[in-house]
C-alpha positions in Angstrom: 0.0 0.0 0.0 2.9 3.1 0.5 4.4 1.3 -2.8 1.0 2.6 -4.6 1.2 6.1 -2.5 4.6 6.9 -2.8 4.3 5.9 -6.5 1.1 8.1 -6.8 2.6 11.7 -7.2 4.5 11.0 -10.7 1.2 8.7 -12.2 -0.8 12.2 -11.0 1.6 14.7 -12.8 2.1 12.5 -15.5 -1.5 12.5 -16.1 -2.3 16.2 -15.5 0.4 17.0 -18.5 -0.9 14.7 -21.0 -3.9 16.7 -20.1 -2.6 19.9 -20.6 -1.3 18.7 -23.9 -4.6 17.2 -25.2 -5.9 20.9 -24.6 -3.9 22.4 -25.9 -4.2 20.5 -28.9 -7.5 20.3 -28.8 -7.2 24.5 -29.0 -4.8 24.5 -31.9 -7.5 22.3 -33.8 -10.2 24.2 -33.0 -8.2 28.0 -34.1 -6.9 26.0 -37.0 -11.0 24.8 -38.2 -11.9 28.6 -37.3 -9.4 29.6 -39.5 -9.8 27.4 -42.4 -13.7 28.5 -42.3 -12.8 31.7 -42.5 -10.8 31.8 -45.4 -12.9 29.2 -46.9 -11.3 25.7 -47.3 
């Protein structure tokens, strides 16, 4: 069991930034299809 907790700060940071990616991502996508509307393609 402190195996799992002491092991549980990294899987929790780890996860938090592949969030932070995903939104990131997930804003470039949605300025790049705003932009593409836009202009017309």
């Amino acid at each position: 069991m402190e195996q799992m907790l002491n092991n549980f700060p990294d899987l929790t940071e780890d996860f938090f930034k592949q969030g932070y990616e995903w939104v990131d991502h997930y804003k470039v996508n949605r300025l790049q299809g705003a932009e593409n509307a836009r202009i017309g393609l």
